[in-house]
C-alpha positions as CSV (number, residue, x, y, z in Angstrom):
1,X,65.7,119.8,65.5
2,X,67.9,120.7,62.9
3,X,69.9,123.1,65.0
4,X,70.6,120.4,67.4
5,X,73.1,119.2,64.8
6,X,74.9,122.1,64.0
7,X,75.5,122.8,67.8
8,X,76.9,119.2,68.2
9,X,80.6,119.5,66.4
10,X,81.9,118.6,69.3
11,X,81.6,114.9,68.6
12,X,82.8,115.6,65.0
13,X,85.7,117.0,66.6
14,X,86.4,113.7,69.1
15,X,86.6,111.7,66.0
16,X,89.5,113.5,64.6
17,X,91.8,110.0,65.1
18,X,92.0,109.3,68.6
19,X,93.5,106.4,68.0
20,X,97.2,108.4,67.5
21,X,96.6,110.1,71.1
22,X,97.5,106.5,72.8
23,X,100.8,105.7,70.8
24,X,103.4,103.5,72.7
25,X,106.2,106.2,73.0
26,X,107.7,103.6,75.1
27,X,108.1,101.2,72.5
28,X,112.2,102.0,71.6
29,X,113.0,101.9,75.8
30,X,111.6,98.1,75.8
31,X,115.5,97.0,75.5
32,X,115.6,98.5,78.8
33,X,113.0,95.9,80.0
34,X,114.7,93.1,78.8
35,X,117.1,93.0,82.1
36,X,113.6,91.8,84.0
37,X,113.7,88.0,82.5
38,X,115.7,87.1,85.1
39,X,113.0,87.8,87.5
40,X,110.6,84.9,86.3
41,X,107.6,86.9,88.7
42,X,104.8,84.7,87.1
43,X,101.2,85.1,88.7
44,X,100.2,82.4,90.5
45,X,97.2,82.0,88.1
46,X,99.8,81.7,85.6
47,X,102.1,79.0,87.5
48,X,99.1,76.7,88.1
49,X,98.4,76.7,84.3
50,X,102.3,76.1,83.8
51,X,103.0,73.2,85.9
52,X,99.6,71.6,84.9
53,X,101.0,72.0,81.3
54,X,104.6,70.2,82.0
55,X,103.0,67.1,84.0
């Protein structure tokens, strides 16, 4: 049994901050996005809730 935990470092390894792997690089670009407001393309889920809202 106890070399069944020196042969798992592997999962030691996986824990070495995955959290930095995901980072947003597209964060800076979302100027670039902002040109899409004048879309409006709101889900039709999302309407219903709307115009329930404004009656």
């Amino acid at each position: 049994m106890a070399s069944l935990k020196p042969e798992k470092p592997g999962c030691q390894s996986g824990k070495k901050e995955p959290a930095k792997a995901p980072v947003p690089k597209q964060a800076p670009p979302k100027e670039e996005q902002k040109p899409r407001e004048p879309k409006k393309k709101v889900p039709g889920h999302l309407q219903r809730n709307r115009t329930n809202k404004e009656e």
